[in-house]
N, CA, C and O atoms as a Tripos MOL2 file, in Angstrom:
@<TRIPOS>MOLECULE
protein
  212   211    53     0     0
PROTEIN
NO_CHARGES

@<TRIPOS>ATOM
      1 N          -7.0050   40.2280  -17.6310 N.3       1 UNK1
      2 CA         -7.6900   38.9480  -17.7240 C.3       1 UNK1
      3 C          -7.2410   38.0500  -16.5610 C.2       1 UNK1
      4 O          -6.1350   37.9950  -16.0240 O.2       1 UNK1
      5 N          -8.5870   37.2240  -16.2470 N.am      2 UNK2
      6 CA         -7.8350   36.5650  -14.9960 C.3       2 UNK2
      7 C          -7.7490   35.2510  -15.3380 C.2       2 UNK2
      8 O          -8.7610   34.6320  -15.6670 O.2       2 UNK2
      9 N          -6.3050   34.5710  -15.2920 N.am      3 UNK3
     10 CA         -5.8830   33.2360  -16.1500 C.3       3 UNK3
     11 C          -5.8570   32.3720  -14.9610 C.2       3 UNK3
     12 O          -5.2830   31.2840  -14.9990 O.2       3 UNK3
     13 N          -6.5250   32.8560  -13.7770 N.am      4 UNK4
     14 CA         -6.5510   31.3780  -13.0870 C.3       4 UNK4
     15 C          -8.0380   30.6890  -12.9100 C.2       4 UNK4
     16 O          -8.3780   29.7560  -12.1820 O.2       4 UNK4
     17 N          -8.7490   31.4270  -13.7730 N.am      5 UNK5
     18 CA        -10.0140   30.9180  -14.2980 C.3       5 UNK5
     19 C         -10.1820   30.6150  -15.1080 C.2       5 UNK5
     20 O         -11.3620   30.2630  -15.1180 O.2       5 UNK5
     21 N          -9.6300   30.4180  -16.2570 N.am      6 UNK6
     22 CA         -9.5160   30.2680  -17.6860 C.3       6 UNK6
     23 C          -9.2260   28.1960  -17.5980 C.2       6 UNK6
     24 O          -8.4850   27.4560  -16.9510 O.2       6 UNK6
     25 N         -10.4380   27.9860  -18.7890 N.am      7 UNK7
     26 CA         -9.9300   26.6210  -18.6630 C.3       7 UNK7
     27 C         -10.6940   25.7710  -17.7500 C.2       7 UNK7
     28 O         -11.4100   26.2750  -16.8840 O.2       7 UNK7
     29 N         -10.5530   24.2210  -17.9330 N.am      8 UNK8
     30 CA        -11.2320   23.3410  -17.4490 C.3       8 UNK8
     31 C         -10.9660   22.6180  -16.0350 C.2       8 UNK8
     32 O          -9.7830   22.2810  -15.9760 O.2       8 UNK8
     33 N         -11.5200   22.3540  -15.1470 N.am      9 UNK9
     34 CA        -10.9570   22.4800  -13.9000 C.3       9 UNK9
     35 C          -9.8160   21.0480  -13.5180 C.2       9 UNK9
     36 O         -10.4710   20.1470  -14.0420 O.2       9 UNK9
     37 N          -8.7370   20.4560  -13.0220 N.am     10 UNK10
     38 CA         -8.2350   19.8970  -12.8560 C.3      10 UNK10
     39 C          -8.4600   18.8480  -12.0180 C.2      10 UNK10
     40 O          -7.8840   18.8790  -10.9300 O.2      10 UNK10
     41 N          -9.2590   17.8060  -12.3110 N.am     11 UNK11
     42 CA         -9.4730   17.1470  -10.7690 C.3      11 UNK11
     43 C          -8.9810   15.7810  -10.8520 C.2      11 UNK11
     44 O          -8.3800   15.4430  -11.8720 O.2      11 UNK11
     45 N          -9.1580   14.9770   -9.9290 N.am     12 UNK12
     46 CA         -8.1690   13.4100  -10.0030 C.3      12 UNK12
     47 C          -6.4690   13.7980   -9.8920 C.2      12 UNK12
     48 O          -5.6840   13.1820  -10.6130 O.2      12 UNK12
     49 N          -6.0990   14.5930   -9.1790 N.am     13 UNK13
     50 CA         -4.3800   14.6330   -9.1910 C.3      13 UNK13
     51 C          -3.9320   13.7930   -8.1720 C.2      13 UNK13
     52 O          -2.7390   13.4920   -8.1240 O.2      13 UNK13
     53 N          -4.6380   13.4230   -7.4470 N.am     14 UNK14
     54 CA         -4.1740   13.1690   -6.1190 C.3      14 UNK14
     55 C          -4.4430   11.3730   -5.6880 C.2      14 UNK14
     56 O          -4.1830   10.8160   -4.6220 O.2      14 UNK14
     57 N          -5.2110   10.6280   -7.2930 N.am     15 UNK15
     58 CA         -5.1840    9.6400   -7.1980 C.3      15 UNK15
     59 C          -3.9390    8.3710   -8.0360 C.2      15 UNK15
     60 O          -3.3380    8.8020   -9.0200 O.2      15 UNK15
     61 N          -3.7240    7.2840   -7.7000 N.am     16 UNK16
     62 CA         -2.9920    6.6240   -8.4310 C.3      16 UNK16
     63 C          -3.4420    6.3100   -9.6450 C.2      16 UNK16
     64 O          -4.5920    6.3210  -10.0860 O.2      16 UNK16
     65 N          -2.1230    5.9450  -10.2950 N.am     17 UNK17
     66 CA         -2.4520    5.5020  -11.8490 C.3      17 UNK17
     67 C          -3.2180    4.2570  -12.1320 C.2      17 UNK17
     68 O          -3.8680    4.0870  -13.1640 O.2      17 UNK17
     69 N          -3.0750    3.1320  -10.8660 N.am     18 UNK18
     70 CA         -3.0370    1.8030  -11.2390 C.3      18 UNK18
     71 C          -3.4180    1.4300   -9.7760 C.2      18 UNK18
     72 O          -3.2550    2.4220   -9.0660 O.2      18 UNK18
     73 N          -3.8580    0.3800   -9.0840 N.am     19 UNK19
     74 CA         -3.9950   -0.6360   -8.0700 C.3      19 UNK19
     75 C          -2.8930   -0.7580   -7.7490 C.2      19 UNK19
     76 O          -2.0390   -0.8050   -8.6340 O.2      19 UNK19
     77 N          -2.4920   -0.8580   -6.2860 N.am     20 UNK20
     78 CA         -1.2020   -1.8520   -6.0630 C.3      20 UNK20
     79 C          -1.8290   -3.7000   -5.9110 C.2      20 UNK20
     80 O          -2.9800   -4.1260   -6.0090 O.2      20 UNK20
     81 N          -0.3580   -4.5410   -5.6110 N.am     21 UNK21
     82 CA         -0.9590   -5.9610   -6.0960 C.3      21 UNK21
     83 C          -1.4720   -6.1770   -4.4580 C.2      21 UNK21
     84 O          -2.2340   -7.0840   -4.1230 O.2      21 UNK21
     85 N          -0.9610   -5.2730   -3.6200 N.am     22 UNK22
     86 CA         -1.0510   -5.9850   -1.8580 C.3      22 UNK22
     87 C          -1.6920   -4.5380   -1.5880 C.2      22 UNK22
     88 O          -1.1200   -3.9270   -0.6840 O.2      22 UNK22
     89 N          -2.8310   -3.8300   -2.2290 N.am     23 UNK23
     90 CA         -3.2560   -2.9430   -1.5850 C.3      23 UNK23
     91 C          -4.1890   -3.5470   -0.4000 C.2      23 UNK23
     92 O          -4.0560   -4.7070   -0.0080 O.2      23 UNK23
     93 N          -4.9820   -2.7990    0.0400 N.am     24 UNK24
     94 CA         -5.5220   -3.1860    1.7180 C.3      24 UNK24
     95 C          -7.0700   -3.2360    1.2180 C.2      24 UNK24
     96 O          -7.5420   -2.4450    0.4000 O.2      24 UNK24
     97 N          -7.7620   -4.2650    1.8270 N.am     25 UNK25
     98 CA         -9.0170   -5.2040    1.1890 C.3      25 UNK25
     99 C          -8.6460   -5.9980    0.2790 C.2      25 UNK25
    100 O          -9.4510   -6.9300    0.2800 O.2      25 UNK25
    101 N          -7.5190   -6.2180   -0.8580 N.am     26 UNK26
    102 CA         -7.6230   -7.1810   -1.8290 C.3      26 UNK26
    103 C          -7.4170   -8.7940   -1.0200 C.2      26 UNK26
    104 O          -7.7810   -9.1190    0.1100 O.2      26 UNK26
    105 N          -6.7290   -9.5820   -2.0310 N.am     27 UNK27
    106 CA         -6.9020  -11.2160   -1.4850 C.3      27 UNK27
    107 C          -5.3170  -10.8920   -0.8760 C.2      27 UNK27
    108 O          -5.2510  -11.7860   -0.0320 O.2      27 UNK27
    109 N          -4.3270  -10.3390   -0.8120 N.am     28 UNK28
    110 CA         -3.1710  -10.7200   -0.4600 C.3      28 UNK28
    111 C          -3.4980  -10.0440    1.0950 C.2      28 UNK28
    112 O          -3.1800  -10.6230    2.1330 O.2      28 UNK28
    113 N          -4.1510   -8.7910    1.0570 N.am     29 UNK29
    114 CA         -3.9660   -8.1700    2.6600 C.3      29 UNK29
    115 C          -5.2140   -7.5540    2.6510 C.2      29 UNK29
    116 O          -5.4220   -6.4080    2.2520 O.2      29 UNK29
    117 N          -6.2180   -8.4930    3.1900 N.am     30 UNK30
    118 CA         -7.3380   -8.1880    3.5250 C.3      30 UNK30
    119 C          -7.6220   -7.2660    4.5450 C.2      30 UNK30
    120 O          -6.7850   -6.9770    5.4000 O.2      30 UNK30
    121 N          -9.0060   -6.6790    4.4980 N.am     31 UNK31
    122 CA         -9.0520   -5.9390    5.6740 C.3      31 UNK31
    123 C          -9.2730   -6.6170    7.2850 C.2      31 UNK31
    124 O          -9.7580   -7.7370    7.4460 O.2      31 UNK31
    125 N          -8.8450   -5.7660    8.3750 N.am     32 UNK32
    126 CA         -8.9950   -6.5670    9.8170 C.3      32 UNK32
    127 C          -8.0180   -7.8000   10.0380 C.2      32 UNK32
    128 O          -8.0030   -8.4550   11.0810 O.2      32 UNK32
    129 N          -7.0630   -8.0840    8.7500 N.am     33 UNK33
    130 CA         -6.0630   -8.8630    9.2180 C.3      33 UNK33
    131 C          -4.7820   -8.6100    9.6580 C.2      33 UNK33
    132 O          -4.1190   -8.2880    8.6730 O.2      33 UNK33
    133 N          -3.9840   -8.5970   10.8480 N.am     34 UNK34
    134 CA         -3.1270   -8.2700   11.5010 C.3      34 UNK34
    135 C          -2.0100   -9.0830   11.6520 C.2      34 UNK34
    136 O          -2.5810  -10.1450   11.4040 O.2      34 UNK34
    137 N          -1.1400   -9.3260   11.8150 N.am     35 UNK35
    138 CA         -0.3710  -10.2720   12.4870 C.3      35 UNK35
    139 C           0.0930  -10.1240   14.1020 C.2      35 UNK35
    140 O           0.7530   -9.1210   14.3710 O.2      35 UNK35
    141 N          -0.2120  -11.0550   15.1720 N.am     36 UNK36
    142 CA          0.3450  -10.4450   16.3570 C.3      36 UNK36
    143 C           2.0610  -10.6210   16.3230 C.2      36 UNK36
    144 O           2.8910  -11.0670   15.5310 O.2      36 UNK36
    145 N           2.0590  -10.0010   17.6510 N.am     37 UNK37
    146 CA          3.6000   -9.8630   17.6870 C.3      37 UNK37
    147 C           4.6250  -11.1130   17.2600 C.2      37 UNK37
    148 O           5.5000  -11.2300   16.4020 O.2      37 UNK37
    149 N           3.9150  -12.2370   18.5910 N.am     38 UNK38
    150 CA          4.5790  -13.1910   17.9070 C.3      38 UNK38
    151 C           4.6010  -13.9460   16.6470 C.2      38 UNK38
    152 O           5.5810  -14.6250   16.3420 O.2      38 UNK38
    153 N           3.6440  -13.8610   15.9650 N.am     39 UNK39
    154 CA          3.8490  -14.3630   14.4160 C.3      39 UNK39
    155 C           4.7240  -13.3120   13.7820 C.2      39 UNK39
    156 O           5.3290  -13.8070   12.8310 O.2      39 UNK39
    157 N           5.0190  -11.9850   13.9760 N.am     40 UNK40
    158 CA          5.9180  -11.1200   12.9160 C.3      40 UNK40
    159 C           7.3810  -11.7230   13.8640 C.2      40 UNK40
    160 O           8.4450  -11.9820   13.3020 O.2      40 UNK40
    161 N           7.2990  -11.7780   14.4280 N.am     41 UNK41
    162 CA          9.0530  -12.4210   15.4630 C.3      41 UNK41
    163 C           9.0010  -13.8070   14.6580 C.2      41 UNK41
    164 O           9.7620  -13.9080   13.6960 O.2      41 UNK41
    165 N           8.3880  -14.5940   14.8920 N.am     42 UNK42
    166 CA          8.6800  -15.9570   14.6040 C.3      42 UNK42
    167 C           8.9000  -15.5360   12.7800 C.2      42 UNK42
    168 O           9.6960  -16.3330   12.2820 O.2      42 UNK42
    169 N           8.4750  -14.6930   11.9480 N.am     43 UNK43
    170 CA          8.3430  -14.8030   10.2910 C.3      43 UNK43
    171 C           9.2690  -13.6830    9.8870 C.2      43 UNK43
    172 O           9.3760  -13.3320    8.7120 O.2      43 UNK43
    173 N          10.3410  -12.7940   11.4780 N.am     44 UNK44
    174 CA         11.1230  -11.5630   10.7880 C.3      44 UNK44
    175 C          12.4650  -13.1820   11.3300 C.2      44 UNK44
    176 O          13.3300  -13.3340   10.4660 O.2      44 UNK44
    177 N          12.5790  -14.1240   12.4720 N.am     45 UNK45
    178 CA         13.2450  -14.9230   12.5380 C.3      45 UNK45
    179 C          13.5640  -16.1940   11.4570 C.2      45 UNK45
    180 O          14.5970  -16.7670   11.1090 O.2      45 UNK45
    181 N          12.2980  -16.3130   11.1540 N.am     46 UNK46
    182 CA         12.4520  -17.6090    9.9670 C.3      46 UNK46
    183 C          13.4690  -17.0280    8.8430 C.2      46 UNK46
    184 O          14.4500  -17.6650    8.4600 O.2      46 UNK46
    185 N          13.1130  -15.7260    8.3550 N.am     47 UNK47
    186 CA         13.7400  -14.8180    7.1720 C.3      47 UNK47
    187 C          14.7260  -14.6720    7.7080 C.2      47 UNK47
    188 O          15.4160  -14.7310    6.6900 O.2      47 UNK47
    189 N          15.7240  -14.4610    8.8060 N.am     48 UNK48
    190 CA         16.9120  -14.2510    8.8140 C.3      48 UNK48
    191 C          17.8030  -15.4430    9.0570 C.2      48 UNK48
    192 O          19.0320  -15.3780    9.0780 O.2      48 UNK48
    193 N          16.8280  -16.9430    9.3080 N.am     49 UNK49
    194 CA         17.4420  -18.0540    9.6100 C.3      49 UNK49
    195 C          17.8720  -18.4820    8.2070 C.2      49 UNK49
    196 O          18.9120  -19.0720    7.9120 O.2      49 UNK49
    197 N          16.6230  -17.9710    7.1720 N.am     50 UNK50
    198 CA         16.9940  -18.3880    5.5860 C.3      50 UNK50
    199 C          17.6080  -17.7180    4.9780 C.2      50 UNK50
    200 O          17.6770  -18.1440    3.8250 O.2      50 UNK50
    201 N          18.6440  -15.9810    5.2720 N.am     51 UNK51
    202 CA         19.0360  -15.4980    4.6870 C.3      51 UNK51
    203 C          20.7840  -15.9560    5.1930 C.2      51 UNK51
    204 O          21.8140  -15.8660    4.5250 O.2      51 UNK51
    205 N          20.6370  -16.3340    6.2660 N.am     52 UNK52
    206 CA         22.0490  -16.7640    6.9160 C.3      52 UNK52
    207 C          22.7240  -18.1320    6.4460 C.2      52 UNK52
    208 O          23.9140  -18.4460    6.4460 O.2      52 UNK52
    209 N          21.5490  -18.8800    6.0280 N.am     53 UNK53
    210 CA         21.9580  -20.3950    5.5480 C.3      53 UNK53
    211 C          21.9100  -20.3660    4.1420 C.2      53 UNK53
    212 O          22.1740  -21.3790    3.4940 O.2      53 UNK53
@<TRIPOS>BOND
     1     1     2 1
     2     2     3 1
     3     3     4 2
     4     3     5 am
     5     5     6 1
     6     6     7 1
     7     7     8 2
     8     7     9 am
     9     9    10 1
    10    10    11 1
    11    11    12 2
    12    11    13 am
    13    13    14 1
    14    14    15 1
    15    15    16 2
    16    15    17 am
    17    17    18 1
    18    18    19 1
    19    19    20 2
    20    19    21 am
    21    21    22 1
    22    22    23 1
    23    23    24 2
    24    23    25 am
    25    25    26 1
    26    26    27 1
    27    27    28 2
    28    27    29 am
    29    29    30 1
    30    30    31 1
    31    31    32 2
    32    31    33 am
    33    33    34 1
    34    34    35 1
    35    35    36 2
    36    35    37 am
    37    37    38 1
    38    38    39 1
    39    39    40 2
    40    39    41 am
    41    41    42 1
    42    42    43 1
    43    43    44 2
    44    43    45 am
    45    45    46 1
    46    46    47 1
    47    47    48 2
    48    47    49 am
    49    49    50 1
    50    50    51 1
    51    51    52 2
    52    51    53 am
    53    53    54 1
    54    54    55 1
    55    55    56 2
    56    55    57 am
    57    57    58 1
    58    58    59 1
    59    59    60 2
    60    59    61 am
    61    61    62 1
    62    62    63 1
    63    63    64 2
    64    63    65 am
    65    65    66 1
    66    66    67 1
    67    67    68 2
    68    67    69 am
    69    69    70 1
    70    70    71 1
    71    71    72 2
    72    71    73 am
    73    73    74 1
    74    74    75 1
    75    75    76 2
    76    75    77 am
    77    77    78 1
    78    78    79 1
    79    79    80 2
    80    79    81 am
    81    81    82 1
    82    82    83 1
    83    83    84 2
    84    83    85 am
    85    85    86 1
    86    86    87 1
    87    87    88 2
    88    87    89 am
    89    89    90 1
    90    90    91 1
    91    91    92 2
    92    91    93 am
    93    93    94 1
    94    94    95 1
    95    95    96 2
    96    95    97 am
    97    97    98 1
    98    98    99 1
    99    99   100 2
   100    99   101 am
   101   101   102 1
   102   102   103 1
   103   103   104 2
   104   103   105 am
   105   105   106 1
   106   106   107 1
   107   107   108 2
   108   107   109 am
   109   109   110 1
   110   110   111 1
   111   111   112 2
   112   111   113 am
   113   113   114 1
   114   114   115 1
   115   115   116 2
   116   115   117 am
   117   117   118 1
   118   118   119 1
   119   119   120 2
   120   119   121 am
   121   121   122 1
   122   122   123 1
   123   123   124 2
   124   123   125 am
   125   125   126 1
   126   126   127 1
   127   127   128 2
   128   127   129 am
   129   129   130 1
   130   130   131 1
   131   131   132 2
   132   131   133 am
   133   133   134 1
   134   134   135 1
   135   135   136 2
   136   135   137 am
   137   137   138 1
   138   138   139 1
   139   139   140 2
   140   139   141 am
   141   141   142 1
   142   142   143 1
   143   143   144 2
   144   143   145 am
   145   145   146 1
   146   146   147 1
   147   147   148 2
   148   147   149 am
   149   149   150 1
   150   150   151 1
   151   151   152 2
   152   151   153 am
   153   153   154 1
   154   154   155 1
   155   155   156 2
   156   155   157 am
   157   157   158 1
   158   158   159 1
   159   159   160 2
   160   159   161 am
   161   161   162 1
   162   162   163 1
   163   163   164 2
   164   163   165 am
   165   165   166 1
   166   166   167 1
   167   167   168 2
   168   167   169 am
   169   169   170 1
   170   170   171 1
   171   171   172 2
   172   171   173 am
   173   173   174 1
   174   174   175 1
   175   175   176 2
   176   175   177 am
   177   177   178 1
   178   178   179 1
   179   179   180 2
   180   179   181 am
   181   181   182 1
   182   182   183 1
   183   183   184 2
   184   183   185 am
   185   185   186 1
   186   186   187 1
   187   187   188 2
   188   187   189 am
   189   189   190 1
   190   190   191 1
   191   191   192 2
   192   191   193 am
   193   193   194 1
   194   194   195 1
   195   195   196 2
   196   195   197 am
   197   197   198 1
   198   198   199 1
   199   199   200 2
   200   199   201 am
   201   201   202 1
   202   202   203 1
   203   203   204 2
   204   203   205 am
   205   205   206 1
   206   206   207 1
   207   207   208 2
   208   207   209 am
   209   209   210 1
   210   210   211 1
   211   211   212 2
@<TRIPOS>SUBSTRUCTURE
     1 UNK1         2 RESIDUE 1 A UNK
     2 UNK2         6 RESIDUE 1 A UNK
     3 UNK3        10 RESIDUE 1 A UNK
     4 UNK4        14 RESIDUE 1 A UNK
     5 UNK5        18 RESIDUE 1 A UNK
     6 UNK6        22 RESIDUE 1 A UNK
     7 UNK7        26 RESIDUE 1 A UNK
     8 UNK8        30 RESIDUE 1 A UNK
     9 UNK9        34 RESIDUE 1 A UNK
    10 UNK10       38 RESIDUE 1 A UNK
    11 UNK11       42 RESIDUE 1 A UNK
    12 UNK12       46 RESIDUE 1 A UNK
    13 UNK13       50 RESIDUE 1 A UNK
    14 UNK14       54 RESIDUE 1 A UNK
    15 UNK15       58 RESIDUE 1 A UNK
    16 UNK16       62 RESIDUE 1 A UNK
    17 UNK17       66 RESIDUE 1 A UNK
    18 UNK18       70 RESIDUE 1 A UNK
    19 UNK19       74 RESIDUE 1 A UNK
    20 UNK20       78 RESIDUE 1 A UNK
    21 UNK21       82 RESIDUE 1 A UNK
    22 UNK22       86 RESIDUE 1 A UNK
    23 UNK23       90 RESIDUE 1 A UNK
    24 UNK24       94 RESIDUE 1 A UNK
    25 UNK25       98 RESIDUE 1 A UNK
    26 UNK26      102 RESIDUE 1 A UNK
    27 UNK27      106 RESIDUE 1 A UNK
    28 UNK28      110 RESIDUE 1 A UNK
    29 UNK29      114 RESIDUE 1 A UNK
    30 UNK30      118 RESIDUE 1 A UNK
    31 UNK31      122 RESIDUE 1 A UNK
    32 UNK32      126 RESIDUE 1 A UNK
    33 UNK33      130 RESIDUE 1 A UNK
    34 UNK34      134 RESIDUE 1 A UNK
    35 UNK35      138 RESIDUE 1 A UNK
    36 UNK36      142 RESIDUE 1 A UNK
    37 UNK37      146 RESIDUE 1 A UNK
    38 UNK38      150 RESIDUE 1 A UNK
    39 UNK39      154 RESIDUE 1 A UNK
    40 UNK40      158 RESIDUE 1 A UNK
    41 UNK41      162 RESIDUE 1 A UNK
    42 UNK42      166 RESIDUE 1 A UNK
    43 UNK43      170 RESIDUE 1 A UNK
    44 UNK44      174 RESIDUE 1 A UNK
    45 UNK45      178 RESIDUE 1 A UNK
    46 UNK46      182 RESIDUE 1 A UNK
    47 UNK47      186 RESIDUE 1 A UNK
    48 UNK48      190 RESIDUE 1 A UNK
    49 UNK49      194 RESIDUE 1 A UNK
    50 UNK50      198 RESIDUE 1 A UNK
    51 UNK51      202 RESIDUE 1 A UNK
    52 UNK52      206 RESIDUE 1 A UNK
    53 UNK53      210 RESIDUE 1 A UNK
C-alpha cells in the first residue's frame, strides 16, 4: 500500500498563525515608506542620547 497517498492533502504550512502589529502595508509601516540615511542616524542617535541619560 502506498501511505504517501493516503489521506487529505496538507496545505497552508507555510503561512502564519496571526498578522504581525508592524507588518508591511499596515498603518505602522506602510508600503514605499523608507527612512533615508540621515533620519535613521539622527533616530539610532536620539536613542542612544536617551539611553545614556
Amino acid at each position: 500500500m502506498d501511505y504517501k497517498k493516503s489521506g487529505a492533502p496538507k496545505v497552508g504550512k507555510n503561512k502564519p498563525r496571526h498578522n504581525e502589529h508592524n507588518a508591511k502595508g499596515s498603518a505602522k509601516s506602510p508600503f514605499g515608506k523608507r527612512e533615508t540615511k540621515a533620519e535613521l542616524v539622527a533616530r539610532l542617535k536620539a536613542a542612544a542620547e536617551k539611553k545614556t541619560s
